[in-house]
C-alpha positions in Angstrom: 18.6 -2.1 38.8 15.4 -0.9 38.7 13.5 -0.5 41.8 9.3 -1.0 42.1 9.3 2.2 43.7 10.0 3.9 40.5 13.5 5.0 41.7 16.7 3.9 39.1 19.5 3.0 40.7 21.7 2.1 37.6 21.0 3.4 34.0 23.2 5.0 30.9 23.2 8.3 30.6 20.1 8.7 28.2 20.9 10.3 24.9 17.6 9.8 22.8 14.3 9.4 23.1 14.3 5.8 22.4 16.2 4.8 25.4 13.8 6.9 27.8 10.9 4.6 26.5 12.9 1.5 27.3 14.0 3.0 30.5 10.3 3.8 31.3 9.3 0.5 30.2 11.3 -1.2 32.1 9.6 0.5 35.3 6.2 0.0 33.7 6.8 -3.6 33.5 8.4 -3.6 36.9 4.9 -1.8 38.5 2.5 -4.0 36.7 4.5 -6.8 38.1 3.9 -5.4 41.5 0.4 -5.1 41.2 -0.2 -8.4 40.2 2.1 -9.7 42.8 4.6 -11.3 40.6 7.5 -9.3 41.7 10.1 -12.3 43.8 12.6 -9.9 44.0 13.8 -8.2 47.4 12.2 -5.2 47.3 10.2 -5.9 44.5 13.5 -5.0 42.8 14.1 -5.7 38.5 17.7 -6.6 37.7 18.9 -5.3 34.1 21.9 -7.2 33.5 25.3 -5.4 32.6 25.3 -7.6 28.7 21.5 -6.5 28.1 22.0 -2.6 28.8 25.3 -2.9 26.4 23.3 -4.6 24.0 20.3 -2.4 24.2 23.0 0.8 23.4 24.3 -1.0 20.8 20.6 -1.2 19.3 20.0 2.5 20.3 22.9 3.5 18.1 22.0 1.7 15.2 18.1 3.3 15.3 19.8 6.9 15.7 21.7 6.1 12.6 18.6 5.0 10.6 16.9 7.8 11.7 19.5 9.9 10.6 19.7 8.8 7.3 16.1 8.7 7.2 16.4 12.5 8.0 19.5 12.9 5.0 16.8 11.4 2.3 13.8 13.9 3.4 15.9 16.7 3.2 17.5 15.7 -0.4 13.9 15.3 -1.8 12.6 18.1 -0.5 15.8 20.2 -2.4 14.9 17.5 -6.0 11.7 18.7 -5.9 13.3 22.6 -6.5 15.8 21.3 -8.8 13.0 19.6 -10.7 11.2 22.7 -10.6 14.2 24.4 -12.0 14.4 22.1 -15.0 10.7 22.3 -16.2 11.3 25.7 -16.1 13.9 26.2 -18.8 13.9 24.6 -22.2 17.1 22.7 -21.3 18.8 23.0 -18.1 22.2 24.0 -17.4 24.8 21.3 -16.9 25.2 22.6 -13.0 21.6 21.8 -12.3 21.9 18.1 -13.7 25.3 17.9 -11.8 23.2 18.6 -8.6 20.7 16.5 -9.4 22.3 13.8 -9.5 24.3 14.6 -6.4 21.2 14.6 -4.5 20.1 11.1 -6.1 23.5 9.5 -5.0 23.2 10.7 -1.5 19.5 9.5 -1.4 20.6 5.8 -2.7 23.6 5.7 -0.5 21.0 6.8 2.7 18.6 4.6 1.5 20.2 1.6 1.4 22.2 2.5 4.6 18.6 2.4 6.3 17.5 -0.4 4.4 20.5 -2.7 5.2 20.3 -1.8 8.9 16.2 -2.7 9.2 17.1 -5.7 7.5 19.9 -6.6 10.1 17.2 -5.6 13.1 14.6 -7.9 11.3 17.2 -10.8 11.1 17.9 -10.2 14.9 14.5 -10.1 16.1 13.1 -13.7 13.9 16.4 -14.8 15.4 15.0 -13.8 19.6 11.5 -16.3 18.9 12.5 -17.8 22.1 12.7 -15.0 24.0 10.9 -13.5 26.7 8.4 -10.9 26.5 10.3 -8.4 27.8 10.5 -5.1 27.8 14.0 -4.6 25.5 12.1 -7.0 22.8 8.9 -4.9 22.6 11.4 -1.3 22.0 13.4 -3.3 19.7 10.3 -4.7 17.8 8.3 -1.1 18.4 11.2 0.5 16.8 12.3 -1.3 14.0 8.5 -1.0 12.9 7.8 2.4 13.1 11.2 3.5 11.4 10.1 0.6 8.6 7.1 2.8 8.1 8.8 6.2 8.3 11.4 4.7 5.8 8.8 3.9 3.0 6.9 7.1 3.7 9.9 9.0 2.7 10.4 6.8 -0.1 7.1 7.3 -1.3 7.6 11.0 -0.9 10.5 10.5 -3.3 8.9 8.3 -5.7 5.5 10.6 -6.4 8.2 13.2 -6.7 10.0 11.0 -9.9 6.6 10.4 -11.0 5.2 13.9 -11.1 8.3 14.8 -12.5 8.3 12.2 -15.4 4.2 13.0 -16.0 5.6 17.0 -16.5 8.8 16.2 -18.7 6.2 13.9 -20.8 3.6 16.3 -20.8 6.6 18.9 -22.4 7.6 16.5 -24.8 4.0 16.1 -25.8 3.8 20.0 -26.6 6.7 20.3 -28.1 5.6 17.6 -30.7 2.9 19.5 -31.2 4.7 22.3 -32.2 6.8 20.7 -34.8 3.2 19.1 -36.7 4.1 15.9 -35.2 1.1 15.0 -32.8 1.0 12.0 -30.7 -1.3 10.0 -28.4 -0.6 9.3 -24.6 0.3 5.2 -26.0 2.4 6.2 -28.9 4.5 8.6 -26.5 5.3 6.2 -24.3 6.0 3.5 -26.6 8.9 6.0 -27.7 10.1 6.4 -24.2 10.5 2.8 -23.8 12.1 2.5 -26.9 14.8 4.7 -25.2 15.8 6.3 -29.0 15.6 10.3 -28.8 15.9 10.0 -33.1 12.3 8.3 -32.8 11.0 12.0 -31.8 12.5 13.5 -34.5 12.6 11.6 -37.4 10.4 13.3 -40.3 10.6 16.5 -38.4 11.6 19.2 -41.0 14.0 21.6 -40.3 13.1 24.8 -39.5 14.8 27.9 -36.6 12.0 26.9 -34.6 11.7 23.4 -34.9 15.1 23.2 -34.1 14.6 24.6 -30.5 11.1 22.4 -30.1 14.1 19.2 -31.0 16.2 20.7 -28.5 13.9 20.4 -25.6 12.3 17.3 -26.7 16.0 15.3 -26.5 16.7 17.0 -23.1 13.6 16.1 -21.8 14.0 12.6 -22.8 17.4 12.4 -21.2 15.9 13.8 -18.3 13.2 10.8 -18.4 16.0 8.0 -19.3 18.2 9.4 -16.2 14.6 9.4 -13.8 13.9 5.5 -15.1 17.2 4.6 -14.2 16.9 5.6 -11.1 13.8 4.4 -10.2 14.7 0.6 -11.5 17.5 1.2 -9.0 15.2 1.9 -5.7 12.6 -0.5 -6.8 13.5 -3.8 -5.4 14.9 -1.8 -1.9 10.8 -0.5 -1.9 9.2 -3.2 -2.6 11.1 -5.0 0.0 10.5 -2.5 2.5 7.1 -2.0 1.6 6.3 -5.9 2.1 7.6 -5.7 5.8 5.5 -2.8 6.6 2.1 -4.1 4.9 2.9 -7.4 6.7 3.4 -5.5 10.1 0.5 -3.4 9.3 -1.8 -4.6 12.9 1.6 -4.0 15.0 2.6 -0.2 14.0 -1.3 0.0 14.6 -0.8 -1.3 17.9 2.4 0.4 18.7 0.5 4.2 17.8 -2.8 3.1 19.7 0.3 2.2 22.8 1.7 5.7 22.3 -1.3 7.4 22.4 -2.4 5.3 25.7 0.7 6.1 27.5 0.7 9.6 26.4 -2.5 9.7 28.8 -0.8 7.1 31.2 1.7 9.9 31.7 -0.3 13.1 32.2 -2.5 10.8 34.9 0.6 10.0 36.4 2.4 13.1 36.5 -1.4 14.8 38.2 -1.8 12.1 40.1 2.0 12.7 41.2 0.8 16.2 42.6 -1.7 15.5 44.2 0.0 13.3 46.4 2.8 15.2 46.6 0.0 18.4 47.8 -1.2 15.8 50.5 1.6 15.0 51.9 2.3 18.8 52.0 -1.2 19.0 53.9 0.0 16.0 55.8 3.1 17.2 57.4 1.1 20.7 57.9 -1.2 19.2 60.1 1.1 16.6 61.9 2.8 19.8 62.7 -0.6 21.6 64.5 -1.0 18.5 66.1 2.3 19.0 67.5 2.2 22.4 68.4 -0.9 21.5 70.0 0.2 18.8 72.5 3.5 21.1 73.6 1.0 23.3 74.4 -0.9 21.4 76.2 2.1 19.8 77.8 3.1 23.4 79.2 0.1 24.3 80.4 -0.5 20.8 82.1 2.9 21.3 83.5 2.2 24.8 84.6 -1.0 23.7 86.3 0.5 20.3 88.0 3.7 22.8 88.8 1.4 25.4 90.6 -1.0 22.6 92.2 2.6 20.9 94.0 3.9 24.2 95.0 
């Protein structure tokens, strides 16, 4: 129960930030009632039933977990972006560095669609709630699922220009290295030959030669390198594009839900000021209650003294 005079009487034990915004939401909404005189409660009082809070930690756990994995792919593109670095630096890279490359891509499928697959579920759950109240647990739930839906295909994004750069480089290589040999091609012929997926297409007519031989090297490992990259951006695709369409189509909301945030991040400061000054006056308050008291027991005695003398 949640009491209008801002005291809580029954909550969780709060373990993220999340559940402090639906806790303080809860007493938002409960104040705002107040003021507008809606509160019908005893004590303008706001039950929180037993089967909501369960549910509400049960929705807490599964953001924390999106937000973790969210976390898990940041971190892994942030460490491909060094191994990339790695393997544009060397004419072909060692079999360690593709090992942990593609360590790093499982773990950021395997997060990814672990987030995806759980903002999916929330979306299901929330078109499923049209007939719900307003309420406070509704607007977390929807506030939530939308922000993380943006931070997810941030992070994707992050990863995909990564890919890209990447692919532009390990092109851009192949290009030179073509060059070398007395084979010269345009932007459109190379990538006709990456599509046709054939590493002999670089290198038929190429004659043989010490250093040819090493330009051929680094041409075929940069267009496995490429053929790995593709593969793994066809997987991701559809999950983006997915993900991406729920965000553009709650575009005005997240807008909403930040303009909110910033709004109660001033809410909060007023209220926390406005929290000390009262509590000063009251200070000043009982200070002066206290004179007055003082006061009138003095007065009393020498009242007393005077009426005591006057008798005697």
């Amino acid at each position: 129960m949640l009491s209008g005079n801002f005291e809580l009487y029954f909550c969780p034990p709060l373990r993220s930030v999340p559940q402090i915004v639906y806790v303080f939401s809860l007493k938002l909404d409960c104040w705002k009632d107040k003021l507008h005189g809606k509160s019908d409660a005893p004590g303008d009082a706001v039950e929180v039933s037993m089967e909501s809070e369960a549910f509400m930690d049960d929705f807490f756990a599964q953001i924390e977990d999106i937000r973790t994995s969210i976390d898990k792919i940041d971190e892994s593109v942030t460490e491909i972006k060094k191994l990339y670095s790695t393997i544009l630096s060397a004419p072909t890279s060692e079999q360690k560095t593709q090992d942990d490359l593609e360590a790093l891509t499982n773990e950021i499928k395997k997060s990814a669609n672990n987030a995806r697959n759980k903002l999916k579920t929330i979306e299901r759950q929330l078109e499923s709630n049209t007939d719900e109240r307003a309420s406070a647990d509704l607007r977390i739930r929807k506030s939530q699922h939308a922000i993380l839906a943006k931070k997810f295909v941030e992070v994707m994004t992050k990863y995909n220009e990564a890919q890209v750069d990447f692919r532009d480089k390990s092109k851009g290589r192949i290009a030179r290295q073509l060059e070398i040999t007395g084979k010269a091609t345009t932007d459109d012929e190379l990538e006709e030959m990456l599509e046709g997926g054939n590493s002999a297409v670089f290198t038929a007519g190429i004659m043989d030669s010490k250093i040819n031989q090493q330009a051929l090297n680094e041409i075929e490992a940069r267009h496995k390198d490429i053929m790995r990259l593709e593969s793994s951006i066809k997987e991701l695709h559809d999950m983006f594009v997915d993900i991406a369409m729920l965000v553009e189509n709650q575009g005005g909301m997240i807008d909403r839900i930040e303009s909110n945030m910033d709004q109660s991040v001033g809410f909060v400061e007023r209220a926390v000021a406005d929290t000390k000054k009262a509590a000063k006056f009251q200070q000043e308050a009982r200070r002066k209650q206290m004179m007055i008291f003082c006061c009138c027991v003095v007065l009393a005695l020498i009242v007393g003294s005077f009426l005591y003398s006057f008798i005697k």
